[in-house]
Structure formats: structure tokens, C-alpha cells
ZAPA-175418 format. One record per residue (C-alpha): residue number from 1; residue in one letter; x, y, z. Coordinates in steps of 0.02 Angstrom, whole numbers, plus 32768, in hexadecimal, padded with zeros to 4 digits. Layout:
<sites>
pos:NUM, code:a, xx:X, yy:Y, zz:Z
...
</sites>
This chain:
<sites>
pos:1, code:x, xx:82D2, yy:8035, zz:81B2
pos:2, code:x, xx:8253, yy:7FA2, zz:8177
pos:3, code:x, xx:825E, yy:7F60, zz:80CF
pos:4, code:x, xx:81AE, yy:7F0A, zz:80A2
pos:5, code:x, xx:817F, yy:7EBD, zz:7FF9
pos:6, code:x, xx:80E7, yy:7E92, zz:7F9D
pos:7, code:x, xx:80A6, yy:7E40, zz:7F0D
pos:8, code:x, xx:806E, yy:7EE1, zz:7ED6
pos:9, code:x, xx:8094, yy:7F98, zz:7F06
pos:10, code:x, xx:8039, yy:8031, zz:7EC1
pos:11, code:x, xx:806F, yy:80C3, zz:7EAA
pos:12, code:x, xx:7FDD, yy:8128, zz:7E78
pos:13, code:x, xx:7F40, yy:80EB, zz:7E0D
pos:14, code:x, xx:7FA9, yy:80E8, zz:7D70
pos:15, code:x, xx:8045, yy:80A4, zz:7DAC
pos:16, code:x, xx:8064, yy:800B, zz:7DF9
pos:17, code:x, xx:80F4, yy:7F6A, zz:7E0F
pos:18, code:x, xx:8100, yy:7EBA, zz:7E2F
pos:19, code:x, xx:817C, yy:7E6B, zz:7EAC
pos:20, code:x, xx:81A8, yy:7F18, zz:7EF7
pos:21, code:x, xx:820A, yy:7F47, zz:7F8B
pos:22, code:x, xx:81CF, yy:7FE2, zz:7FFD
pos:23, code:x, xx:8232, yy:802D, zz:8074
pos:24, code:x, xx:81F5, yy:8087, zz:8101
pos:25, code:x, xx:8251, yy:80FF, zz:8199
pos:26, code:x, xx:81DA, yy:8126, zz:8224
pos:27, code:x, xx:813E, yy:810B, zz:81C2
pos:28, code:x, xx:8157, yy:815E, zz:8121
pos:29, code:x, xx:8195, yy:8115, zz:8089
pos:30, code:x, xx:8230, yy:813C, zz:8056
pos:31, code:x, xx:825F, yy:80E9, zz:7FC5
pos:32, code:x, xx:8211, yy:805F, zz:7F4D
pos:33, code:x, xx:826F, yy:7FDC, zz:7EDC
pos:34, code:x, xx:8263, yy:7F2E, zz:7E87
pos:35, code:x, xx:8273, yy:7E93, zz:7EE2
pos:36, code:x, xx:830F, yy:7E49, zz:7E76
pos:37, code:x, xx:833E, yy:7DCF, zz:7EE0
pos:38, code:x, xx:8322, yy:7D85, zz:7F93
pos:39, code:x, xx:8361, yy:7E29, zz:7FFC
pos:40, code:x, xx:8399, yy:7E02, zz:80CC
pos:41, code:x, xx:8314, yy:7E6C, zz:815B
pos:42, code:x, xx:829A, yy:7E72, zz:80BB
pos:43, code:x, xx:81E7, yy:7E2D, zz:80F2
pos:44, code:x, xx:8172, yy:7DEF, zz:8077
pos:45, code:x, xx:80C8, yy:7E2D, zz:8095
pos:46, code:x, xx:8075, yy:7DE5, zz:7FF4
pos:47, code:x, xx:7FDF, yy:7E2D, zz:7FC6
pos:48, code:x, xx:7FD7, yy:7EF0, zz:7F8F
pos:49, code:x, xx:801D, yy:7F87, zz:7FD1
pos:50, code:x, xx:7FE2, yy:8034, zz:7FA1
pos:51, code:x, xx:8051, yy:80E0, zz:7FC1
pos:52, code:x, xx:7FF7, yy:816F, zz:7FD2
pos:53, code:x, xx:8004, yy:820F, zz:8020
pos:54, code:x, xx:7F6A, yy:8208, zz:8092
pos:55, code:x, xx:7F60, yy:81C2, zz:813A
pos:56, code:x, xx:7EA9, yy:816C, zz:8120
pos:57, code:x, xx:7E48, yy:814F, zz:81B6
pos:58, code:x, xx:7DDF, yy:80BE, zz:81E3
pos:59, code:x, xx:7D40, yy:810B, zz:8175
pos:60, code:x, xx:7DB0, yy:8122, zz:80F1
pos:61, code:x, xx:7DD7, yy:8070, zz:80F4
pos:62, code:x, xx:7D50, yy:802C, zz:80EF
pos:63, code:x, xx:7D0C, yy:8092, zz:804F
pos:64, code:x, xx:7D99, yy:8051, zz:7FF3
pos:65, code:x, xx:7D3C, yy:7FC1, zz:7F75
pos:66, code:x, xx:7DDA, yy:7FC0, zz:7EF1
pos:67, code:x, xx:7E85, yy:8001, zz:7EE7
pos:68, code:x, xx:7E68, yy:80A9, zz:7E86
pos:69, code:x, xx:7DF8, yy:80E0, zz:7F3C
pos:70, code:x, xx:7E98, yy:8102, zz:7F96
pos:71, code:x, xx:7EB1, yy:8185, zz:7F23
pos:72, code:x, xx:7E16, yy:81EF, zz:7F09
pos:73, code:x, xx:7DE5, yy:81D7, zz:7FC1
pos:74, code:x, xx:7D7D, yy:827B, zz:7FFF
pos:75, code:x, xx:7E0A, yy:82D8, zz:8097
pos:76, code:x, xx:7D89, yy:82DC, zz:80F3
pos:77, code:x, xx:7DB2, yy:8227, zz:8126
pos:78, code:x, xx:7E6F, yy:8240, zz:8130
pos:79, code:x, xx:7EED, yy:82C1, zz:814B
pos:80, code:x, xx:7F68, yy:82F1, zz:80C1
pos:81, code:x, xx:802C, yy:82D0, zz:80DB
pos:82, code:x, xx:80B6, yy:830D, zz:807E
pos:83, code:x, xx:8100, yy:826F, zz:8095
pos:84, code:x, xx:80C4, yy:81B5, zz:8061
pos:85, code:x, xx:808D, yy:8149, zz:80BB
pos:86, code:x, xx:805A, yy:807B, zz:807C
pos:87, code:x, xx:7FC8, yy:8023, zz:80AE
pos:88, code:x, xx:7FC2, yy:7F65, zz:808C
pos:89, code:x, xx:7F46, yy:7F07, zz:8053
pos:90, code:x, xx:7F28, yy:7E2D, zz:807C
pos:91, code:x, xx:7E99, yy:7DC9, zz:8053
pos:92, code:x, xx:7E77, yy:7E07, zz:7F8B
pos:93, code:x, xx:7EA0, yy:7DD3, zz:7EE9
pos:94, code:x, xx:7F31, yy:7E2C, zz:7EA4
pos:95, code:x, xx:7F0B, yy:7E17, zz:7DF9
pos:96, code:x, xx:7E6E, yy:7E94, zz:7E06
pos:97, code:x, xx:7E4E, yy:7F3A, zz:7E3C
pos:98, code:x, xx:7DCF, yy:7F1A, zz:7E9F
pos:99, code:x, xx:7DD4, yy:7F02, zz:7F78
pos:100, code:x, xx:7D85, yy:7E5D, zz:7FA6
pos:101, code:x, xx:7D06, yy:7E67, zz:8046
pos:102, code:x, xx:7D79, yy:7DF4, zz:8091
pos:103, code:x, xx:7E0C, yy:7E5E, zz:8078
pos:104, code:x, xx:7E7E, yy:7EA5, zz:8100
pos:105, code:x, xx:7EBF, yy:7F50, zz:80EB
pos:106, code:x, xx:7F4C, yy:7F9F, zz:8159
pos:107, code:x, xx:7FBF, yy:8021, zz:817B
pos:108, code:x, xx:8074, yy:7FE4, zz:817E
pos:109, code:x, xx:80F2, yy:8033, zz:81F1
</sites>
């Protein structure tokens, strides 16, 4: 089990929380919650993380200019998954939408 927590955590294009906690078995997430307090084997990632139930591949990536692209990419550049997985996201301002050029983007497992 890994516990990681980000600034901000989406959910889906609509949805999304600040100071959230995302825990993940294997690589899939299993559960997602509010950072309350300072929580022991939690790592702070900063930045953004986005669950979705696509694993994206590197094309996919780099197509992705602002947060509501993870969710209307084409499956021709990923594979569908029953179950979700998070990608995180360094290097961009969390306050926008939008994916800075300098922005790192990564699966988390």
C-alpha cells in the first residue's frame, strides 16, 4: 500500500480536491480522502494528481496541454481499465487548468 498526496487530486473534469490523500495497492487506486492532518508513510508529492481509468501511453502524454485532456483522450493512445489508475503531474501551476511546457507528468505506482 502507498499513500501519496497532492495539492490537488482530480477526480474527473468536474470534480476535483485540494490537500487530498490517494491510496494506491499494486498500481491502482484504491481509495481517495482529505489530507486532515499530517498522516505517518504518507508522501507529499505536491503538484497535481489525476485518476483516471486509462493507462495513457507516452503519445497520450504528451497531447495532454490542460487537465480536462486526460479525460477525452482518443483510446487509441491508451488502453481502458476497469480500475484507476493516478498520474502525477510537477512543474505547473495548480491554480490553472492548463499543463505548462515545462511540466512533468507521471504515472504513480
Amino acid at each position: 500500500m502507498r499513500k501519496i498526496a497532492a495539492s490537488k487530486v482530480y477526480i474527473n473534469k468536474e470534480e476535483f480536491y485540494s490537500n487530498h490523500v490517494v491510496e494506491l495497492f499494486d498500481d491502482d487506486v484504491v481509495k481517495h480522502y482529505p489530507l486532515a492532518e499530517e498522516q505517518a508513510m504518507t508522501e507529499w508529492l505536491g503538484g497535481i494528481i489525476v485518476i483516471t481509468n486509462k493507462i495513457l501511453n507516452t503519445d497520450a502524454l504528451s497531447r495532454t496541454k490542460c487537465i480536462d485532456d486526460f479525460f477525452k483522450i482518443d483510446d487509441k493512445f491508451s488502453n481502458k481499465e476497469s480500475r484507476k489508475k493516478a498520474y502525477h503531474i510537477a512543474n505547473t501551476n495548480i491554480e490553472s487548468e492548463i499543463i505548462s511546457e515545462k511540466a512533468i507528468i507521471k504515472r504513480v505506482f
